[in-house]
C-alpha positions as CSV (number, residue, x, y, z in Angstrom):
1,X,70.7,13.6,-84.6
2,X,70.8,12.6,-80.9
3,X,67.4,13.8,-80.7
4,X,66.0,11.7,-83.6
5,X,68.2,8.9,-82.2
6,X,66.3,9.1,-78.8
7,X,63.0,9.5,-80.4
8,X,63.4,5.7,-82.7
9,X,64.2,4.4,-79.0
10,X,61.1,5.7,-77.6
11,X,59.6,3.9,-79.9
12,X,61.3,0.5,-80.3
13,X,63.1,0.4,-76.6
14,X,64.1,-2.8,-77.1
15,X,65.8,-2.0,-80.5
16,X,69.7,-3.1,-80.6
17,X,71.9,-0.1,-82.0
18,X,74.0,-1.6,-84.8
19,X,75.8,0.1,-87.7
20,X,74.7,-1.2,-91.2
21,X,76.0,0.3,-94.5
22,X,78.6,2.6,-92.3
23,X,75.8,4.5,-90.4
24,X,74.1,4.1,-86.9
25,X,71.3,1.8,-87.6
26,X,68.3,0.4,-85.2
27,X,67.5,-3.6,-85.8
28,X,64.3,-5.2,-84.2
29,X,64.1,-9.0,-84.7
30,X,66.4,-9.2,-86.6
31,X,65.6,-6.4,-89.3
32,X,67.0,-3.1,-89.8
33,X,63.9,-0.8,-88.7
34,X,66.2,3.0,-89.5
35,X,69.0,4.6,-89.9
36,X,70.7,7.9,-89.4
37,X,73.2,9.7,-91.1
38,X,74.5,13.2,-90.2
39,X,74.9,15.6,-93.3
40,X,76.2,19.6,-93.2
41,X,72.5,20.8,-93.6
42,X,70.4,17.4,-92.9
43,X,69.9,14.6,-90.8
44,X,69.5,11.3,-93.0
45,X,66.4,8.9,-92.0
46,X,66.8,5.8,-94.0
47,X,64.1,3.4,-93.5
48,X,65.8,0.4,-95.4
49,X,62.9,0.0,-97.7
50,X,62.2,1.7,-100.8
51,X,58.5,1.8,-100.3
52,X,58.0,3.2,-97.0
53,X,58.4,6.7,-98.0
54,X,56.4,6.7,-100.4
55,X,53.7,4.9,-98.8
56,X,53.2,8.4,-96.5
57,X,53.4,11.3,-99.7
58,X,51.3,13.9,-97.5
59,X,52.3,13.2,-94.3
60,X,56.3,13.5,-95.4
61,X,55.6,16.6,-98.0
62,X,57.5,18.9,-96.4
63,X,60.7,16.9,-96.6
64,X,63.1,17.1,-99.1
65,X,63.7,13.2,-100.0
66,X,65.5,10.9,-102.2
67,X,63.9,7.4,-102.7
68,X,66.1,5.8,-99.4
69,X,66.0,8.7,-97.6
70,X,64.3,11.5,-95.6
71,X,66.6,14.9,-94.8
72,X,65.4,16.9,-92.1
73,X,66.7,20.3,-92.0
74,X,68.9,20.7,-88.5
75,X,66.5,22.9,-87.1
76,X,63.8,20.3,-87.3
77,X,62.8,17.1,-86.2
78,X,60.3,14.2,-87.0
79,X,57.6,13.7,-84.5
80,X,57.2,10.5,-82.3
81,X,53.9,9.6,-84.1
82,X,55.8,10.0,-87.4
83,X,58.6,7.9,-86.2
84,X,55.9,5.4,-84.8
85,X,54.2,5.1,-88.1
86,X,57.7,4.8,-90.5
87,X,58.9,2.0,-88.3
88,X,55.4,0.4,-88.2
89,X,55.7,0.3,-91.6
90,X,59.0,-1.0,-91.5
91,X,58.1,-3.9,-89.5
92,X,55.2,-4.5,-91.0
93,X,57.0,-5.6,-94.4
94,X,59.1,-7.6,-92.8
95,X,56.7,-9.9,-91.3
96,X,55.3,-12.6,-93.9
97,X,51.4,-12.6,-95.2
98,X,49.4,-15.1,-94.8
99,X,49.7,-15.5,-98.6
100,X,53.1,-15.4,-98.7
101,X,53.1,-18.9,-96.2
102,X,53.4,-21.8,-98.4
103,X,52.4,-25.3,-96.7
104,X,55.8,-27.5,-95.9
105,X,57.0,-28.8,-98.8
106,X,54.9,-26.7,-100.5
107,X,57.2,-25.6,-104.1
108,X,57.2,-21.9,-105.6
109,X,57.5,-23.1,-108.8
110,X,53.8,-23.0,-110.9
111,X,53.4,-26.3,-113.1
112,X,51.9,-26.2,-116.2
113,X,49.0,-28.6,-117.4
C-alpha cells in the first residue's frame, strides 16, 4: 500500500492526504482524486468515480474489479503511467465543459413554446 501511496504522490505532489469514507484518500482542488484501502489479499484503488474504470477496460484487464474499485494482488502494483492516466481521468471529470457553463443568470430549466 505504501508503495501505491508514494506512486499517487509522484504524480499529484501537491495532493493533500485526507481520509474520506474511512480510508486514506488523495484530494487535489478540492476533489477526491483516489483512494486506498488495505484488504488480506488486495490493495483497494478507488478512483471516486464510477466511470473511470471502465473508461480503461484493456488497459485494467488483468485486475480483478468491482465497479468502485481496482484490487491489486499484494505482489503487484499499478505502474506510474497507469496511476497518471486514472487520476487524469479523475480530474478531468471534475472540471466543467464548456457546455456545461451556462451564461449568469442563465436558468437550467428548458421552457416550452
Amino acid at each position: 500500500m505504501l508503495q501505491l501511496r508514494e506512486c499517487i504522490l509522484s504524480v499529484v505532489p501537491d495532493a493533500e492526504e485526507v481520509i474520506s469514507y474511512g480510508m486514506p484518500a488523495f484530494r487535489v482542488d478540492g476533489t477526491i482524486v483516489a483512494g486506498l484501502l488495505a484488504n488480506k489479499t488486495y490493495v483497494g484503488y478507488y478512483p471516486f468515480s464510477g466511470t473511470v474504470l471502465p473508461a480503461l477496460p484493456e488497459a485494467l484487464a488483468s485486475f480483478r474489479q468491482t465497479k468502485s474499485a481496482l484490487h491489486v494482488p499484494l505482489d503487484r502494483t499499478l505502474s506510474r503511467p497507469l496511476v497518471r492516466t486514472l487520476i487524469r481521468l479523475r480530474l478531468a471529470q471534475s472540471r466543467p465543459t464548456s457546455r456545461s457553463v451556462r451564461a449568469p443568470g442563465a436558468s437550467a430549466r428548458h421552457h416550452r413554446r
